[in-house]
C-alpha positions in Angstrom: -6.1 30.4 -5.8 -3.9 32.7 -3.7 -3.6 31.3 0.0 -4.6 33.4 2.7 -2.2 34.9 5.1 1.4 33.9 5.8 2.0 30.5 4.7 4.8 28.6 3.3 2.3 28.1 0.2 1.4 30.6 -2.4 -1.3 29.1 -4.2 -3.2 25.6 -4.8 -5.0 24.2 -7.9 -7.0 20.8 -8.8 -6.3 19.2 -11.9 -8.5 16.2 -12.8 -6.2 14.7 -16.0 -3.4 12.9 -14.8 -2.0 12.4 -18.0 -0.8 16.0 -18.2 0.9 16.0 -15.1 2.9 13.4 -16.0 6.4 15.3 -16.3 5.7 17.5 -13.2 5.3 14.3 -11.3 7.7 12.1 -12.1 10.3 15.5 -11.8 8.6 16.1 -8.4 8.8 12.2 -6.9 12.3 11.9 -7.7 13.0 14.5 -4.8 10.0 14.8 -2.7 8.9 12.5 0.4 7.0 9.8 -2.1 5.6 6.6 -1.0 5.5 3.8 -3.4 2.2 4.1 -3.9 1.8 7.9 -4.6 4.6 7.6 -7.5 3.0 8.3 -10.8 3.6 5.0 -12.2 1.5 3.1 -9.7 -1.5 5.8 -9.6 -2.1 6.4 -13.5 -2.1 2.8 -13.8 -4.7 2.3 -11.1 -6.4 5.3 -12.3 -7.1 4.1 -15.6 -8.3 0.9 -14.4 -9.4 0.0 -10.8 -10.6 3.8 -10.8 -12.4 3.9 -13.9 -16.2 3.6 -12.8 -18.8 5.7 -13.8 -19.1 6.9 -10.1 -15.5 7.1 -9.5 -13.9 10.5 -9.8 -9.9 11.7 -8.8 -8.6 15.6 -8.1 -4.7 16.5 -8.0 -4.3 19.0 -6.1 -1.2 21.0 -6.3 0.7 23.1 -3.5 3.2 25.7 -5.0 5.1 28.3 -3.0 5.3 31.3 -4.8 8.7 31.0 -7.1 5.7 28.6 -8.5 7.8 25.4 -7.3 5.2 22.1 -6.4 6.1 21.6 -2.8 2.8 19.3 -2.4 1.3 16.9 -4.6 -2.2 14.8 -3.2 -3.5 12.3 -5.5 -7.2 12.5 -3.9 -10.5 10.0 -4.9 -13.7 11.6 -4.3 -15.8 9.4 -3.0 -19.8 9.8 -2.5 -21.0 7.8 0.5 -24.4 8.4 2.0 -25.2 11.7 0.8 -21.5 12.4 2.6 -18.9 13.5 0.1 -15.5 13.1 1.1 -12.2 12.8 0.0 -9.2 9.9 0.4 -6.0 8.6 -1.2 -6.0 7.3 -4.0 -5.3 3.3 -4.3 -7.9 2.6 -1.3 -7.0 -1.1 0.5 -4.7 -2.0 -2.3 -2.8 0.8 -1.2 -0.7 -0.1 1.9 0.2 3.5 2.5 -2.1 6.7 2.2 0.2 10.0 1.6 0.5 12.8 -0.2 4.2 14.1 -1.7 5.7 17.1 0.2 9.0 18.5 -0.5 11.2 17.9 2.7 11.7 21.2 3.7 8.1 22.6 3.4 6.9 19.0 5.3 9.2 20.3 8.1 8.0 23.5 8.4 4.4 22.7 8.9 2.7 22.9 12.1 -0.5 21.2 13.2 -2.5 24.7 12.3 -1.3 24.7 8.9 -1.6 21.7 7.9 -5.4 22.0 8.6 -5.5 25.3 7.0 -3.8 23.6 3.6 -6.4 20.8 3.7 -9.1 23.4 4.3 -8.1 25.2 1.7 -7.6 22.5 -1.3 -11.3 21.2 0.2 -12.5 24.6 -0.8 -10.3 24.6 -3.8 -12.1 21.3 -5.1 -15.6 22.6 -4.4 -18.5 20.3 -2.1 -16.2 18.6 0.3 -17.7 17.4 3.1 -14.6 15.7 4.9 -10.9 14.3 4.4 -10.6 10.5 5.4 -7.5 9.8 5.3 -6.1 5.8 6.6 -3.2 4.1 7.6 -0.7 7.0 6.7 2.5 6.9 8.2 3.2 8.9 11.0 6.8 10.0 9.3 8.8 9.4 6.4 12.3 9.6 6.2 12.4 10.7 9.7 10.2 13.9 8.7 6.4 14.6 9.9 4.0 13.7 7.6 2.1 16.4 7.6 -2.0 15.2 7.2 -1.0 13.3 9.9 -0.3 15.9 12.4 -3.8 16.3 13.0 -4.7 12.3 13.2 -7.0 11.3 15.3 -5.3 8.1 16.6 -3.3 5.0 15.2 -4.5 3.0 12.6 -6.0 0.1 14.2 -3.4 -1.9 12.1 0.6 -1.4 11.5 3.6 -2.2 8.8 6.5 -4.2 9.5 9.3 -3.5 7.5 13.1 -4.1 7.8 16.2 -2.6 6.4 18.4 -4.0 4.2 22.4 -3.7 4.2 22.8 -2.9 -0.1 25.2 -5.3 -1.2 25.0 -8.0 2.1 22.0 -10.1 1.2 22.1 -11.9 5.1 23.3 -9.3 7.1 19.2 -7.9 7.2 18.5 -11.7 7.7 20.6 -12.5 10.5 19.9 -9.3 12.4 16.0 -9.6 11.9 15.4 -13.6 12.5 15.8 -15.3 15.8 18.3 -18.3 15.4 15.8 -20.9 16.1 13.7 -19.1 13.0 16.7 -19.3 10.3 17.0 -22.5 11.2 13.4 -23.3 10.7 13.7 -21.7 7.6 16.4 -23.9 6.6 14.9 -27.1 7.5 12.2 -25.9 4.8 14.3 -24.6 2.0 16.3 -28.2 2.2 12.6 -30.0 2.2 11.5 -28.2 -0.8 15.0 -28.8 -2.4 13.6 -32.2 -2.8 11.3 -31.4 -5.0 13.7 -30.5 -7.5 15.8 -27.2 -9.0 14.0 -23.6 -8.5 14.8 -20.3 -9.5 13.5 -16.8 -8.1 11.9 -15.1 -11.1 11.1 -11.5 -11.5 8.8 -11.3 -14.9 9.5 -8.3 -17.3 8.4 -9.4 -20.5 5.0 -9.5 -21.6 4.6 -13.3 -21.4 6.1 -13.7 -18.3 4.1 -10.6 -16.7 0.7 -13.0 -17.9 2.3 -16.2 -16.7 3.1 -15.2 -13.2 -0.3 -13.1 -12.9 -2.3 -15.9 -14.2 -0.4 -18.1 -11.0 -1.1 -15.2 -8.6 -4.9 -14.8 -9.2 -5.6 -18.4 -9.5 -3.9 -18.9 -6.0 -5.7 -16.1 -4.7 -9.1 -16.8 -6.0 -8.8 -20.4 -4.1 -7.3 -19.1 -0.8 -10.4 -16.6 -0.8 -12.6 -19.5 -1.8 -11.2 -21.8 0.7 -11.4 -19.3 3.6 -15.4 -18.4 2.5 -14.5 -14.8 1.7 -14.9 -12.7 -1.1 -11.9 -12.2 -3.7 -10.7 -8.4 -3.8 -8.4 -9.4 -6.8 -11.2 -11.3 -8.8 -12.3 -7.8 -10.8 -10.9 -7.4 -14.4 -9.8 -4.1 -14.0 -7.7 -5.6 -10.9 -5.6 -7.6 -13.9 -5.3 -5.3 -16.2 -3.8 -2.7 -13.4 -1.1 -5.3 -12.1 -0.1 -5.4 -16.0 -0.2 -2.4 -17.0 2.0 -1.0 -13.6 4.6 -4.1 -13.9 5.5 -2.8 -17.7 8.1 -0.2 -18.0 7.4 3.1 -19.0 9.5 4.0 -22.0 13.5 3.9 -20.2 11.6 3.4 -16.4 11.3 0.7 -14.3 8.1 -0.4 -13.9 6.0 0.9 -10.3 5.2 -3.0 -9.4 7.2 -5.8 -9.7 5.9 -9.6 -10.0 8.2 -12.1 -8.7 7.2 -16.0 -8.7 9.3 -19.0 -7.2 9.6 -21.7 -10.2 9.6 -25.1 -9.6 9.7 -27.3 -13.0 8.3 -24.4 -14.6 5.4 -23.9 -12.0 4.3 -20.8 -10.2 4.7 -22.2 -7.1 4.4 -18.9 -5.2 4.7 -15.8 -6.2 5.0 -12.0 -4.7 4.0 -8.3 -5.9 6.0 -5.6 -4.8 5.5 -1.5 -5.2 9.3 0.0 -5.6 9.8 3.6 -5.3 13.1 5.0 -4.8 15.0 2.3 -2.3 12.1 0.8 -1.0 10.4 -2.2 -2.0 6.9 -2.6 -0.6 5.0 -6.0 -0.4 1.6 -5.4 -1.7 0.7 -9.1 -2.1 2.0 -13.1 -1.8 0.0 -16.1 -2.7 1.1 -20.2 -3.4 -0.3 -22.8 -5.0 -2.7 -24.5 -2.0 -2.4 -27.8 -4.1 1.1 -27.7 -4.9 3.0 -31.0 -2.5 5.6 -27.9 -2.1 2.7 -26.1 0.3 4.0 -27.6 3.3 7.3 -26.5 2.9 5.9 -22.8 3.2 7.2 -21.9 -0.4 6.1 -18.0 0.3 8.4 -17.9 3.2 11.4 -19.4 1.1 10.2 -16.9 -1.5 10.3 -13.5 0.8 13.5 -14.6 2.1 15.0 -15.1 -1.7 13.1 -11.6 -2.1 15.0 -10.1 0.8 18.6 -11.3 -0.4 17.6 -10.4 -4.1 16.8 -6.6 -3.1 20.2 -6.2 -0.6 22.7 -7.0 -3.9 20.3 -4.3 -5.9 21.0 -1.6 -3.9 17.9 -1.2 -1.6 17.5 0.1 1.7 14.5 -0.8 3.1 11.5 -3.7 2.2 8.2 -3.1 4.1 5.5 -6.3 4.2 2.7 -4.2 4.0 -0.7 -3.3 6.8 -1.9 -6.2 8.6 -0.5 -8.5 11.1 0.5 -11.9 10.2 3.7 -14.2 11.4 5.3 -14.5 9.2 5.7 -10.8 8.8 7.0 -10.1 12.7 9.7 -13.3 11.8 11.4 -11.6 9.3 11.0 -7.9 10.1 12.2 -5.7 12.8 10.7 -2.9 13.1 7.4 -1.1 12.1 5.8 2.1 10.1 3.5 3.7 12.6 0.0 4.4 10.8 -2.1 7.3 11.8 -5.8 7.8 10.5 -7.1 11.5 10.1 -10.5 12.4 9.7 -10.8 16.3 9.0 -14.7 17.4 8.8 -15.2 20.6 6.2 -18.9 20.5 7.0 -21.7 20.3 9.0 -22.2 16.5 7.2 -18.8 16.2 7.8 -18.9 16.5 11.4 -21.4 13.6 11.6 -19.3 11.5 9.3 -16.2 12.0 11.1 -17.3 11.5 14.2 -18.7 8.3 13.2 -15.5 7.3 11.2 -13.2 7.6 13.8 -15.2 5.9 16.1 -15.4 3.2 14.0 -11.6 3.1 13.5 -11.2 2.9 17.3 -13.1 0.5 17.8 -11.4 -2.0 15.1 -7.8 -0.9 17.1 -9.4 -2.0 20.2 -10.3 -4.9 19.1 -7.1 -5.8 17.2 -5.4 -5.1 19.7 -7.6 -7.5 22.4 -6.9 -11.2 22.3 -10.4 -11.9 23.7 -12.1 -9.0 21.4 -10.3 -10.3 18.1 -11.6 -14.0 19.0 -15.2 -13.3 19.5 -15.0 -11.3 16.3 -13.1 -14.2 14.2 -15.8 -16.6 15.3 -18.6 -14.3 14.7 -17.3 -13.6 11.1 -16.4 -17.1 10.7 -20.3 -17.8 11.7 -21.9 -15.0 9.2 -19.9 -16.4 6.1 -21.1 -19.9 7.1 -24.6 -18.5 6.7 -23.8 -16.9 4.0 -22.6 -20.0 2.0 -25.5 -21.9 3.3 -28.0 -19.5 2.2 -26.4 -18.9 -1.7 -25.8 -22.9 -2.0 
């Protein structure tokens, strides 16, 4: 479809078979502003598995200037809501971050107005759109606009910490990130779970190992949910079989998720999946065993900082912990990936939806970001899922 006007596209197609786009891909990631979770080997993967419902359907659209060159790549999932259809990332919450892939140079050269003009026009490209919802996408990458999020509507109402690493000096990102009085906290742990006996830092890349450590994983997972009264998002099937089919390697490539697990005697005592892409290495999820005597020691801690040393001597240069605030994620990073939400209305429907999407997405940032709001809200949670476990038992 030829683009109107002057704009640094030419033309714009939706493909709905990732399989063939395979080579195009992979050729285009290597060079192009990629998040870990937009690489092809973490979104076939998901694709074939967590996306695989009758209801579920996915659109590539692709962005080509007009030596026919992809300078855009957005893995999209159609989603139909209410009688709204609209369109988001693909990956959904088990995606920490929500971009498309944009060679540098055409992501620089985009202006607010045409990066609502290329939505617009893959919306129209794709056929019955209603809206774009696009969450926590990062602001930049790489120190370059991204460009959906030139039109956000506000910050996400959560952010990512990350911290970057010094390749081959496994505690100079340590040191620089972690007070004094919180490496030494650290260290009074690691030399209490010493006691316990030898451990090793495990990354599993054979098939055995790749069931061992996801059989600790969603067993630690299942009873933290359990224990805190709250659904399991990792308790579907097609949740396994997507952590195991993205930790295998793809012919010569390194597998899109890693699995790491701290062994004690043997025994998943905690474990760690990670997205890498390029040099990044993004925390997707950490669990440990609740009933372990090893849990007071705070064995994911002593894992994430093994983690952190392990990825300096490889070579990478930055490690992100993911959405969501939590401690132990501001004690061992610095800094933060500022998250934008953008909600772009292609309809009449779409209007309505927006409107009441990014009003809902204000109201969770206020509230996250009130002491007193965030309190009332924990306790009134905490009381529904009382009720609710009263009323099933």
């Amino acid at each position: 479809m030829p683009a109107a006007g002057h704009t640094p596209w030419h033309s714009i197609s939706i493909e709905s078979d990732i399989a063939t786009l395979e080579a195009p891909w992979r050729a285009f990631e290597a060079k192009a502003l990629a998040t870990p979770y937009q690489a092809y080997g973490w979104v076939r993967p998901f694709v074939e598995t967590m996306g695989a419902a009758p209801d579920a359907a996915c659109r590539y659209a692709l962005v080509r200037d007009v030596a026919g060159e992809l300078v855009a790549l957005l893995p999209l999932a159609i989603v139909r809501r209410h009688g709204i259809r609209f369109a988001t990332f693909i990956g959904d919450k088990h995606a920490n971050y929500h971009m498309g892939l944009y060679a540098p140079a055409f992501a620089a050269g985009l202006d607010p107005l045409l990066a609502r003009q290329m939505l617009q026009e893959i919306g129209a490209a794709i056929g019955g759109l209603d809206a774009f919802a696009f969450l926590n996408q990062p602001r930049s990458w790489q120190d370059i606009a991204n460009p959906a999020g030139l039109i956000a509507a506000g910050r996400s109402p959560s952010q990512s910490y990350k911290l970057a690493l010094v390749p081959g000096d496994s505690e100079a990102a340590l040191k620089r990130a972690m007070s004094s009085h919180a490496r030494k906290k650290l260290k009074n742990k690691h030399n209490r779970f010493r006691d316990f006996g030898p451990s090793a830092l495990i990354r599993a890349t054979t098939p055995a190992e790749i069931e061992r450590v996801l059989d600790a994983f969603l067993s630690q997972k299942a009873e933290r949910f359990r224990a805190m009264g709250l659904p399991d998002p990792f308790a579907a099937p097609a949740m396994r079989a997507f952590l195991r089919q993205a930790a295998q390697p793809s012919g010569s490539r390194p597998p899109a998720i890693e699995l790491h697990s701290l062994d004690l005697a043997g025994a998943c005592v905690a474990t760690y999946v990670g997205a890498v892409q390029g040099g990044r290495f993004s925390g997707m999820a950490t669990s440990f065993d609740l009933a372990s005597p090893t849990a007071r020691t705070s064995p994911g801690e002593i894992l994430l900082a093994e983690l952190i040393r392990l990825k300096s001597s490889e070579g990478f240069t930055v490690l992100d912990l993911g959405v969501g605030e939590a401690r132990y994620k501001t004690t061992f990073c610095d800094d933060r990936d500022e998250l934008v939400d953008t909600f772009l209305p292609l309809t009449l429907k779409g209007q309505l939806f927006t409107a009441a999407a990014q009003t809902q997405s204000a109201l969770k940032r206020w509230i996250k970001n009130s002491p007193m709001a965030l309190k009332l809200a924990r306790a009134l949670a905490g009381r529904l899922r009382g009720k609710a476990v009263a009323e099933a038992e």
